[in-house]
N, CA and C atoms as an extended XYZ file, in Angstrom:
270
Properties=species:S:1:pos:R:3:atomname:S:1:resname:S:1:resid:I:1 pbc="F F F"
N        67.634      152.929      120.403 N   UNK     1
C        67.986      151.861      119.497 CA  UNK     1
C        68.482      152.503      118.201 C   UNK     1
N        69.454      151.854      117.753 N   UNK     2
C        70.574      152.227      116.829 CA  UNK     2
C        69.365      151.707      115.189 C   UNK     2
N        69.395      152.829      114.252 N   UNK     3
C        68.723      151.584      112.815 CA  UNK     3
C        69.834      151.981      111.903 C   UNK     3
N        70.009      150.974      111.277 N   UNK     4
C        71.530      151.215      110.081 CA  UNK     4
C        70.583      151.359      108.886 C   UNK     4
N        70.932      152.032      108.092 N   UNK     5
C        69.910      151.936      106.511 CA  UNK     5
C        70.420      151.314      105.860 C   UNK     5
N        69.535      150.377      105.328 N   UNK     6
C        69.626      149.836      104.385 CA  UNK     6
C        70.146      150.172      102.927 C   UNK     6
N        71.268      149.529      102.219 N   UNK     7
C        71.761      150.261      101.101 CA  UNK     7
C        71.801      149.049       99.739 C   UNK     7
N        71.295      149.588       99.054 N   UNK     8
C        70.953      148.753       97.621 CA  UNK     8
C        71.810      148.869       96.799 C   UNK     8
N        72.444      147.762       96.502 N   UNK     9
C        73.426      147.333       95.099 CA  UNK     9
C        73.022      148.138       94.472 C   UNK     9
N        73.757      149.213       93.191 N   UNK    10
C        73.123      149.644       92.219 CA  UNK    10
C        73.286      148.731       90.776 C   UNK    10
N        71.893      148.141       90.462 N   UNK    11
C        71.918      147.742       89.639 CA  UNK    11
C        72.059      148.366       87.955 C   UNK    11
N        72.406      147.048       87.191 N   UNK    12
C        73.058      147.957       85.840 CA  UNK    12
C        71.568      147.979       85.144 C   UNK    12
N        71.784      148.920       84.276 N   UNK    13
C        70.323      149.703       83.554 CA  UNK    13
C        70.054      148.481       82.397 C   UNK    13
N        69.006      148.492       82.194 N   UNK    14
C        68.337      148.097       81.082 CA  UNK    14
C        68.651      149.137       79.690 C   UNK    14
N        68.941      149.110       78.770 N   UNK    15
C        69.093      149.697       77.963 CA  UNK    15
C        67.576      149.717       76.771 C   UNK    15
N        66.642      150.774       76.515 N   UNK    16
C        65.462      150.171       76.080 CA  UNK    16
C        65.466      151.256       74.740 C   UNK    16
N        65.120      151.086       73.277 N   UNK    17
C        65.311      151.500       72.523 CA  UNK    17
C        64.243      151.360       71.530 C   UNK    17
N        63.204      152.109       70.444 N   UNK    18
C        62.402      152.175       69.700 CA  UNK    18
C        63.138      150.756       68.877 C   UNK    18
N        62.290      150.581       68.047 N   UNK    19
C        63.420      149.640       67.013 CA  UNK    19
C        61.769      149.346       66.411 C   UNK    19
N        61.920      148.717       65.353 N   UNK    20
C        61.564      147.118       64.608 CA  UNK    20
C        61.789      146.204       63.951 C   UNK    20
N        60.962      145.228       64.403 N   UNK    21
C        61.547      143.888       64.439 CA  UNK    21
C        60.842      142.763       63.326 C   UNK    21
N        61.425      142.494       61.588 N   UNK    22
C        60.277      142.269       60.702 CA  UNK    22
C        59.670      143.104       60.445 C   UNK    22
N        59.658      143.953       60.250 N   UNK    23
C        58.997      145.515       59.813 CA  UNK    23
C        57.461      145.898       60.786 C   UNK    23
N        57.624      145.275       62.176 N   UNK    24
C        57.000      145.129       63.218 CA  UNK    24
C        57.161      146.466       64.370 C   UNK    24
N        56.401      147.487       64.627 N   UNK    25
C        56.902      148.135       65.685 CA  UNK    25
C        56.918      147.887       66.930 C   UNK    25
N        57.862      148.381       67.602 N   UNK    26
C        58.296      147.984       69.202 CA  UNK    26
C        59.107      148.586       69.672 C   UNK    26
N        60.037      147.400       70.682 N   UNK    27
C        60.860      148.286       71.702 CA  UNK    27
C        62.081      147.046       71.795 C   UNK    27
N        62.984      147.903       71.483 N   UNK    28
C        64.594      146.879       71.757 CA  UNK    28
C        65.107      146.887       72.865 C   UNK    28
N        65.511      146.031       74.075 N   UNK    29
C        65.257      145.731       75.435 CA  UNK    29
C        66.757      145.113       75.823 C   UNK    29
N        67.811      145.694       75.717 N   UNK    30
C        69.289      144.944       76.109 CA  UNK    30
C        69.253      144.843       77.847 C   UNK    30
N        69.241      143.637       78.325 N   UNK    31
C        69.043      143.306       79.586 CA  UNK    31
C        70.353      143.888       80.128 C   UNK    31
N        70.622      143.460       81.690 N   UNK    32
C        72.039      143.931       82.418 CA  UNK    32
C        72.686      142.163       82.024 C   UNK    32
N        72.069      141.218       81.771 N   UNK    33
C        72.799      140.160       81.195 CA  UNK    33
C        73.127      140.080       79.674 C   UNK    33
N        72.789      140.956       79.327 N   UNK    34
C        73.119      141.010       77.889 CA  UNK    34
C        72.646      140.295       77.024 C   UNK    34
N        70.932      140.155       77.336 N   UNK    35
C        69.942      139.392       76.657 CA  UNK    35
C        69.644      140.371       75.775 C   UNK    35
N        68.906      139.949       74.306 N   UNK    36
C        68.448      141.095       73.876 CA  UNK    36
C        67.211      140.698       73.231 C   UNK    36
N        65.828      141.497       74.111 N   UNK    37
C        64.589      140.928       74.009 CA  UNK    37
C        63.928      142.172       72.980 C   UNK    37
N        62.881      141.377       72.001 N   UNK    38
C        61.812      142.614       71.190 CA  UNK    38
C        60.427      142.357       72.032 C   UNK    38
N        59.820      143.994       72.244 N   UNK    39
C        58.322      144.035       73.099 CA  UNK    39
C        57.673      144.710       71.902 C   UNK    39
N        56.950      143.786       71.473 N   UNK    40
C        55.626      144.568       70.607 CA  UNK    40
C        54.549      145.439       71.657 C   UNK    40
N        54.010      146.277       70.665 N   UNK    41
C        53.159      147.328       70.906 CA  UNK    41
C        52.027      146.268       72.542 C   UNK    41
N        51.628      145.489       72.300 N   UNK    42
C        50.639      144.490       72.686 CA  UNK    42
C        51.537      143.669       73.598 C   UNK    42
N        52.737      144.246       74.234 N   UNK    43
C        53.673      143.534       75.453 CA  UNK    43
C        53.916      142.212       75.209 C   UNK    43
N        53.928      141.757       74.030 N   UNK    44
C        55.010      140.511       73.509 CA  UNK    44
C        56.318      140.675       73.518 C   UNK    44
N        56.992      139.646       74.236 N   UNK    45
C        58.547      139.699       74.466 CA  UNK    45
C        58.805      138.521       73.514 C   UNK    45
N        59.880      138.949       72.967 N   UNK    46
C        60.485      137.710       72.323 CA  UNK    46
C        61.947      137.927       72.303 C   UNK    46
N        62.593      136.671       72.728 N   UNK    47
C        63.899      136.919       73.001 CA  UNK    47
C        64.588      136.806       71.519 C   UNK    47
N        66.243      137.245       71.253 N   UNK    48
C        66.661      137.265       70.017 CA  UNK    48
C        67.513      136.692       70.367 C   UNK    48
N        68.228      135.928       68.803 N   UNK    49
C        69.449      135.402       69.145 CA  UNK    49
C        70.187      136.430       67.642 C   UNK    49
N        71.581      135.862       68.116 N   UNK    50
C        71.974      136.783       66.511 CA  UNK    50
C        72.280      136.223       65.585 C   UNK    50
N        71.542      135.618       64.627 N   UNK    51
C        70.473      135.613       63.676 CA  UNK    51
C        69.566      136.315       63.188 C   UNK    51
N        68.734      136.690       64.797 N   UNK    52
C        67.739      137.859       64.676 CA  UNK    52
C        68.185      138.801       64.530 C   UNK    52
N        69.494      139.413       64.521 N   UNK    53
C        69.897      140.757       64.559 CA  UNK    53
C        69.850      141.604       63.206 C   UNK    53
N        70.045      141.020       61.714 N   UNK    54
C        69.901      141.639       60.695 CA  UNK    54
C        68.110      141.804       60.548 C   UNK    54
N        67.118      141.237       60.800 N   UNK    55
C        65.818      141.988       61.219 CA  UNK    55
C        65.256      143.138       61.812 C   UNK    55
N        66.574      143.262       62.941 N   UNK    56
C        66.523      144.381       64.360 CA  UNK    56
C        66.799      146.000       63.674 C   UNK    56
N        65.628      146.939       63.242 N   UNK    57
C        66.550      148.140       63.381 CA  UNK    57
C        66.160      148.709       64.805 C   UNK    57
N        67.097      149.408       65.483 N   UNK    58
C        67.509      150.396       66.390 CA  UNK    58
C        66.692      151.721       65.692 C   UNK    58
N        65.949      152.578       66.167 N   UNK    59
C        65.458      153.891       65.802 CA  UNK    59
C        66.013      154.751       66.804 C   UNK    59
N        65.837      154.706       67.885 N   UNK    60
C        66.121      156.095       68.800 CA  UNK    60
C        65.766      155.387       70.677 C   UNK    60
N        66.304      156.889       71.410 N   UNK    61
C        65.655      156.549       72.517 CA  UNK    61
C        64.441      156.279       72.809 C   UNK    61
N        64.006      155.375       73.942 N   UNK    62
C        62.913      155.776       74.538 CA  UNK    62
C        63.005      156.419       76.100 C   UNK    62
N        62.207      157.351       76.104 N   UNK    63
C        62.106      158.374       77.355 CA  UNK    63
C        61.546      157.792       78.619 C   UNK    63
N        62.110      158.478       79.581 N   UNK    64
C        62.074      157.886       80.382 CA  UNK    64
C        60.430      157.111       81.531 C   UNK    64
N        59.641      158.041       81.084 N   UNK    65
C        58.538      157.190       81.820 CA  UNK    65
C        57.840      156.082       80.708 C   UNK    65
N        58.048      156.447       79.652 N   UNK    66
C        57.637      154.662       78.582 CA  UNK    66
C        58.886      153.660       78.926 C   UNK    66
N        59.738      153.910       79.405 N   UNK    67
C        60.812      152.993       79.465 CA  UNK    67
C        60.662      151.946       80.788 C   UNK    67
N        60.187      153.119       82.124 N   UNK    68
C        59.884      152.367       83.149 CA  UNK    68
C        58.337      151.609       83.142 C   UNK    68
N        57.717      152.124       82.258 N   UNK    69
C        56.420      151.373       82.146 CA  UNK    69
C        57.029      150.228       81.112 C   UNK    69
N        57.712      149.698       80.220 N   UNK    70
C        58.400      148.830       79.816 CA  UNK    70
C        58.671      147.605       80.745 C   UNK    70
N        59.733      148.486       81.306 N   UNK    71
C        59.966      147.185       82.607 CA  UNK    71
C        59.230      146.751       83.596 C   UNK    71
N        58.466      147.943       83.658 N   UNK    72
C        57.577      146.822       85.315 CA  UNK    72
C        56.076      146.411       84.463 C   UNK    72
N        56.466      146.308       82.710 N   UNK    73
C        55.264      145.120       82.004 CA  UNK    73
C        56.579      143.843       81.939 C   UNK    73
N        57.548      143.846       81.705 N   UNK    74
C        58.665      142.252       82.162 CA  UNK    74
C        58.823      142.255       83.017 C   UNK    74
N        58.416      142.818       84.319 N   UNK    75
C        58.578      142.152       85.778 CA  UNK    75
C        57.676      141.898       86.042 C   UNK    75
N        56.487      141.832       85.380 N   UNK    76
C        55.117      141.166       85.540 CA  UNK    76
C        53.799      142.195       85.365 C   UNK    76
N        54.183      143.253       85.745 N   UNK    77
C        52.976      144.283       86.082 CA  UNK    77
C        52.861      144.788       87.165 C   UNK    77
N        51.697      145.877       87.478 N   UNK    78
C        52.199      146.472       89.070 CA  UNK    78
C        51.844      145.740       89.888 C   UNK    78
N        50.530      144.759       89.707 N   UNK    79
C        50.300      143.450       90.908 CA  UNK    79
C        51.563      142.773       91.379 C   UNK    79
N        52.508      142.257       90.238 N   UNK    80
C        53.686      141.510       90.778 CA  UNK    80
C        54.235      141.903       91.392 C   UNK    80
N        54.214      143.884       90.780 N   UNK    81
C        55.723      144.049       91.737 CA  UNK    81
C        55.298      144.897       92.709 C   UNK    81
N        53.939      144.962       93.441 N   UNK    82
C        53.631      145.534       94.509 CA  UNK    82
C        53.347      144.296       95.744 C   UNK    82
N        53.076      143.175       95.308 N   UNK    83
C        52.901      142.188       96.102 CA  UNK    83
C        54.538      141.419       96.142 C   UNK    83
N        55.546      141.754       95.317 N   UNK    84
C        56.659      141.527       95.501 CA  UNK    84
C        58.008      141.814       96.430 C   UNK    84
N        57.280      143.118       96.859 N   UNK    85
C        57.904      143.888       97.826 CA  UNK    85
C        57.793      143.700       99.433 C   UNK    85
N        59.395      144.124       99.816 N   UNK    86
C        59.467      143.592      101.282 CA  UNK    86
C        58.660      144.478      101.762 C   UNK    86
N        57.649      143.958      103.183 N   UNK    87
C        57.081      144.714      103.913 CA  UNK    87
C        57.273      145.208      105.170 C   UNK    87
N        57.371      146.585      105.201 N   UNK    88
C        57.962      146.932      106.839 CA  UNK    88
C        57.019      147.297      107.553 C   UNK    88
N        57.499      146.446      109.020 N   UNK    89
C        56.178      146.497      110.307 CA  UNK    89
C        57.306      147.711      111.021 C   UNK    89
N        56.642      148.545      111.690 N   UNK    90
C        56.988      149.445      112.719 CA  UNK    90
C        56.906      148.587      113.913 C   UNK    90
C-alpha cells in the first residue's frame, strides 16, 4: 500500500516584538491578518486599533523560544493545542 505525505500550507509568521503599551511592559504581536495585539507580562491580550498606535513603542526582538511560548499562550495553552491535534491510528 502506497502512503502519500501529507504536506502543510506554509503559514505566514506572526511577527512578535518587546514593546510597551502605556508605559506597560509586554509583547507586540502583528498577526498573519494584520491584527495588531499587546500581551502583558500576566498573558493579557488586547487588541489595538490605530489610535492605539502612538502608545505602542516597539523595543526589539523577541527570541525565539519566548516567542513560541507567546503563541501557543493565544492558541489557548498546551491543553488546547494538544487536545487540538489530529490523531493518527496505525
Amino acid at each position: 500500500m502506497a502512503t502519500l505525505l501529507e504536506t502543510l500550507t506554509p503559514r505566514k509568521p506572526f511577527v512578535v516584538r518587546y514593546a510597551t503599551f502605556h508605559d506597560e511592559a509586554g509583547y507586540a504581536i502583528l498577526t498573519p491578518a494584520r491584527e495588531v495585539l499587546f500581551a502583558d507580562h500576566d498573558a493579557h491580550f488586547t487588541a489595538l486599533t490605530n489610535d492605539d498606535a502612538v502608545a505602542l513603542v516597539l523595543l526589539g526582538d523577541v527570541n525565539l523560544s519566548e516567542r513560541q511560548n507567546i503563541l501557543d499562550t493565544l492558541a489557548g495553552g498546551p491543553a488546547a493545542i494538544a487536545c487540538s491535534r489530529r490523531q493518527e491510528v496505525a
